[in-house]
N, C-alpha and C positions, 0 to 999 in steps of 0.2 A: 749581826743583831737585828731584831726586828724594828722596824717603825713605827711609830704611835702619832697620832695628829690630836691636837688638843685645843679647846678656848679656856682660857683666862682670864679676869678681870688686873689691870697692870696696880699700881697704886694712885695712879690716877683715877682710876674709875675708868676707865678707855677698856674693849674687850678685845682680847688679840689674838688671834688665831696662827697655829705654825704647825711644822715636825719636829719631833725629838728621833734617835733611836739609842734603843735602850735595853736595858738586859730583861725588862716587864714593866708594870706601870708600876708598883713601887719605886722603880730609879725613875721614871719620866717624875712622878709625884714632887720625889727627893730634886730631882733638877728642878722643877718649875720653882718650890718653894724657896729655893736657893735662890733665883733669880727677882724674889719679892714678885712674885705673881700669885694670886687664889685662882685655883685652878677650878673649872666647872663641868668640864667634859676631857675624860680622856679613853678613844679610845685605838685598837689596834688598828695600823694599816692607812696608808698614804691619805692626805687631805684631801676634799673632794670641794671643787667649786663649785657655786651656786649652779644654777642648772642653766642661767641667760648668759652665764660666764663659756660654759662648759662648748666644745666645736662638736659639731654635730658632722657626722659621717658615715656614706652609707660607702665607700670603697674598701671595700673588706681584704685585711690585708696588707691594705695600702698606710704609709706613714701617716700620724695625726696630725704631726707638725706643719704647718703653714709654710711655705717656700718662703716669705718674708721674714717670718722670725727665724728660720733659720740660717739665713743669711745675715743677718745681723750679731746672730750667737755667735757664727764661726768666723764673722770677720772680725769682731769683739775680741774673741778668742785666742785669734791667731798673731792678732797686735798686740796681746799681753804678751805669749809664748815667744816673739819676735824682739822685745825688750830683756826676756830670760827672768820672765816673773813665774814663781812659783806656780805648779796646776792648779794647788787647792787656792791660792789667791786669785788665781784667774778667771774661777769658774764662780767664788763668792761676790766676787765684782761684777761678772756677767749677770749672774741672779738677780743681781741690786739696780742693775741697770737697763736689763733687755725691757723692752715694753710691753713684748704678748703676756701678759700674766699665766700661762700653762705653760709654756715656754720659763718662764722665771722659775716658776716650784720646780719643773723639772731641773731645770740645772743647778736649784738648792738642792733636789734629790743627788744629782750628780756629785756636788762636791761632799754633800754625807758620806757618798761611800767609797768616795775615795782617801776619804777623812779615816775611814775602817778599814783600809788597805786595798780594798780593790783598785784594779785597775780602769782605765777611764772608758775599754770597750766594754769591759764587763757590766760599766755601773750603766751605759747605753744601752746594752741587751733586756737588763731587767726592766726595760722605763713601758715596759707594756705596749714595744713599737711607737711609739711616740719617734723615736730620730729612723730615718731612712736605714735598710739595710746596709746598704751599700757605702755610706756616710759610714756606719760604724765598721763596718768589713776596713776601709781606708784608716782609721785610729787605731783596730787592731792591727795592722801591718806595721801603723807606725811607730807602735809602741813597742811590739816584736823587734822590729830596726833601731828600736833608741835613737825614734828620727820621726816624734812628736809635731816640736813644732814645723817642720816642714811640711810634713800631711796637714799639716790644722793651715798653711798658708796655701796649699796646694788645691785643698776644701775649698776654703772665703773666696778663690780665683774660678772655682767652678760653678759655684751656686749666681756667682754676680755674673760669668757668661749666660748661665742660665737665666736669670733674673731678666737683662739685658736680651739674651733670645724674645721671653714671654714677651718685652715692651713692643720689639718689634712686631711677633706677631700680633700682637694687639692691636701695632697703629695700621697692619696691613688687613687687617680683616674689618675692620668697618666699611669702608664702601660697600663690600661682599654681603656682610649685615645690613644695610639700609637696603641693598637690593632685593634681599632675600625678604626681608618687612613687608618692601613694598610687594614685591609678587604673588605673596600671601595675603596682601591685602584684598590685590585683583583676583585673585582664583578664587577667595571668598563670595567676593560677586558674584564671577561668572557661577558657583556652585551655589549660592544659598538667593538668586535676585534672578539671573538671568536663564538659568536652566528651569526654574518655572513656570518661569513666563511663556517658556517654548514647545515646552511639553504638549501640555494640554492642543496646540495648535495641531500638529501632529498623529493624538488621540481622536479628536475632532475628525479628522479626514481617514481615518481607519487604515494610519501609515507609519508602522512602525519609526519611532525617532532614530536620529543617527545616533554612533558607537557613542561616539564624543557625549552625548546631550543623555546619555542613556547611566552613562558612568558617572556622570557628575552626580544626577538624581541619585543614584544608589549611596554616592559618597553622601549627601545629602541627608537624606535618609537615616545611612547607619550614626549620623554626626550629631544628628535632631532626634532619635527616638532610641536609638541603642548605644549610647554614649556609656550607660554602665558596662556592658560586655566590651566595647573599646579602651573603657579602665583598666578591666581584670585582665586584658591581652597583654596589654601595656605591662602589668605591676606584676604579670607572669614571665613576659619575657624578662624582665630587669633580673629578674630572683631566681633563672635561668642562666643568664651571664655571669653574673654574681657568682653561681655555685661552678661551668666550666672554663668560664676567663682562662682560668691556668690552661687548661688543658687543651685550648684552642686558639691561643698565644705560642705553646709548644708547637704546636701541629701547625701552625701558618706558617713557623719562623723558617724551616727549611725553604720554604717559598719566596718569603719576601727578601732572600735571601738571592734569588736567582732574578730578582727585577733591578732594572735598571740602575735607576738611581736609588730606590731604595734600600737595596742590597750592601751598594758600596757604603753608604752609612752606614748599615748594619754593622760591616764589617772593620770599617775606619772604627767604630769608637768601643767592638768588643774587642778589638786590638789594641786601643786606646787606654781601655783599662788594665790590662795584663801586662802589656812592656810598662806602663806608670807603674803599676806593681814588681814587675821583678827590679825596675831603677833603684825605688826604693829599699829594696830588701839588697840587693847586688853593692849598692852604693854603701851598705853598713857594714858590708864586709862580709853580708852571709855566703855559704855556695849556693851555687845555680839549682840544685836538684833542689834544696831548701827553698829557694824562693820559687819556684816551680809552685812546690805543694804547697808553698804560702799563698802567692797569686791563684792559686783555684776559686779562695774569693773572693774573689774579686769579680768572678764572673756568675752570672746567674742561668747562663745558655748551656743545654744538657752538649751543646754539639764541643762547644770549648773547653768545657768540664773534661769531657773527653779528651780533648786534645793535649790538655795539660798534663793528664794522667797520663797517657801514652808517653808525652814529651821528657816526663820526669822519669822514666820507667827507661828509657833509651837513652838517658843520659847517665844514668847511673851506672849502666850497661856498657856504658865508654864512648858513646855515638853524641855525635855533634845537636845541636837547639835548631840550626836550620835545618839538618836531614831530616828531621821531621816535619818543620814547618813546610817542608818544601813539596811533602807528597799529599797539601789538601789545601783546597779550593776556599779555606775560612779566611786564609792570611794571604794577601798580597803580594806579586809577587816582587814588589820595589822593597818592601821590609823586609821577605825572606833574604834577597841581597845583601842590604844593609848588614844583616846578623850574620852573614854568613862571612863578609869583611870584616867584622868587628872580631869573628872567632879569628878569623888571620891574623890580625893585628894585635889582638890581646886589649880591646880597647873597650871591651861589652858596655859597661857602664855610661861610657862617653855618647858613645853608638847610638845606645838606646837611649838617654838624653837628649839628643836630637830627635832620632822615632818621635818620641814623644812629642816634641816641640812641631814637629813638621806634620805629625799626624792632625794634633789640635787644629792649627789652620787650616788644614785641609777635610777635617768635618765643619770647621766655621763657615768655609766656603761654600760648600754643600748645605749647610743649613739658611746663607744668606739668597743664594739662588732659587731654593726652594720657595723659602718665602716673597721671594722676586714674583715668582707665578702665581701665587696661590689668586690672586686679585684676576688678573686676566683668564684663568682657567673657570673658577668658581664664574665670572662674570658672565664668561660663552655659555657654562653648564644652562644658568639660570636664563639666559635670554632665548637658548636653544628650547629648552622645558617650557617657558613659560610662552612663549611667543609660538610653538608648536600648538600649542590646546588653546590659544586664543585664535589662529588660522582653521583650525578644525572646526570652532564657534562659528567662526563669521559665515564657513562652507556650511554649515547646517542651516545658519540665517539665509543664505544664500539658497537651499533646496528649498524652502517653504515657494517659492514660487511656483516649483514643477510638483509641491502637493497640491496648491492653490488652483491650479489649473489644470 
């Protein structure tokens, strides 16, 4: 049934804004009047907040949702579903109680349509991207598995890793930010104070200035008089990225792919989501080929997409989950192991239960290291940068004496 969003005056005199859905505005009319409400506006299609209320975004694509209210939804969520409280009670409590207000209408839309039989991925898919792919890809598996509330507990443990990731990089990037401040501060100088001052000394004695003193001027220059064409580069390239993002996220990933450390990440956590996926679906009793094609997504990498497909394709065919894993450089080669014991043992489930477990800390670990450097690398980057163009300055102060004379 369609949606309607309405104000009415209550009988107090108070004006109250909601959704109904309903088979037209005759039945919203016939419900509000039932409810002793005078209705004053009703019309088709979801509420809209004021416009200082509304999140404003320019990542196209990308989820609306704030990473805080949705961590709070799904931890909300997952401690009703863990006491074995109905969905549709779970998600009206949620509503009453999250605090992002767009986040609340959304999971009052939620429990509407699950109120109408949908299911809880489907009534996600429609929220106009409002929740995470990927978040709703995980409630569709789980729902497929009749194994709800353990995705929804599996969720609330992901996003508060995550959550807890951002704090840290947070508290590790501020040194690197006051550094970066400051160096901005000084290169301002040296570009808008001291490159002028030098010039003209130079011009004077009919000697061209150094590289250094030559470049700062031009920066200068375009900074102080063609700042509009530094706009329109700016708001060109943004609307540039914007439009091939995908397409040049695709085309790096093979790459970053074959670096170092950020490869094994890559790989640790697009492995990460596919054995969580077949757990899940393996663990409710589905077969392997089933959760194969179930786990596809779970991934959003055209190279695993592939792999999956192959993998389900050769399994059905009679051939083993490691002989496939085993002829490509995506999966590791300690997990093609694991699975390939787990196929001896008759123990898959178990197996990858662990995977799982052991894979999580071992991108944990990878991700706390990382942030270990970020402070010392960023620090050399900027002191190497900044401390380079200030030795070039002083060498330029330094030649005025061989103009001078």
């Amino acid at each position: 049934m369609p949606r309607y969003s309405y104000t009415a005056y209550t009988v107090s005199g108070k004006l109250e804004k909601g959704e109904l859905q309903a088979a037209d505005e005759l039945a919203v009319l016939s419900v509000l009047t039932g409810k002793g409400l005078q209705p004053v506006t009703i019309e088709e299609g979801a509420l809209k907040l004021p416009w200082w209320q509304r999140d404003i975004s320019f990542r196209s694509g990308e989820t609306k949702a704030t990473p805080a209210a949705l961590e709070h939804f799904f931890q909300t969520l997952a401690g009703l579903l863990e006491v074995h409280l109905p969905l549709r009670q779970a998600l009206r409590f949620c509503s009453e109680n999250v605090k992002d207000k767009q986040m609340a209408q959304s999971v009052s839309r939620l429990e509407h349509d699950v109120a109408d039989g949908k299911t809880l991925a489907f009534a996600m898919r429609e929220a106009d991207g409002y929740f995470p792919d990927r978040l709703t890809t995980m409630i569709e598996i789980g729902e497929t598995a009749n194994n709800l509330r353990s995705v929804a507990v599996r969720i609330a443990a992901g996003l508060e890793t995550d959550a807890k990731q951002r704090r840290e990089i947070r508290s590790a990037m501020i040194y690197p930010v006051i550094l970066v401040v400051m160096s901005l501060f000084v290169m301002a100088l040296l570009v808008f104070y001291l490159a002028p001052t030098l010039v003209p000394v130079f011009d004077n004695a009919d000697s061209d200035p150094p590289f250094i003193l030559g470049a700062m001027t031009e920066l200068r220059d375009l900074l102080a008089y063609k700042w509009p064409v530094v706009l329109v580069l700016l708001a060109g390239a943004f609307v540039l990225w914007q439009l091939l993002k995908v397409h040049i996220k695709t085309a790096t990933y093979p790459i970053l792919l074959k670096l170092p450390v950020v490869g094994r990440y890559l790989r640790i956590s697009e492995t990460l989501k596919i054995l969580d996926a077949l757990t899940m679906m393996l663990s409710s009793g589905s077969t392997l080929p089933h959760a194969l094609e179930t786990a596809q997504q779970a991934t959003g990498q055209p190279a695993y997409l592939a792999l999956l497909k192959q993998s389900e394709e050769r399994v059905v065919a009679g051939d083993t989950l490691s002989a496939t894993f085993k002829s490509t450089p995506l999966i590791d080669p300690m997990t093609v192991a694991m699975i390939e014991a787990s196929e001896a043992s008759d123990k898959m489930v178990q197996v990858l239960d662990r995977l799982v477990l052991d894979l999580r800390i071992r991108s944990a670990q990878i991700r706390a290291q990382s942030i270990r450097l970020i402070t010392p690398v960023l620090t050399l980057a900027i002191g190497l940068g900044v401390g380079g163009v200030i030795m070039s300055t002083i060498s330029a102060i330094m030649s005025l004496n061989d103009v001078a004379f």
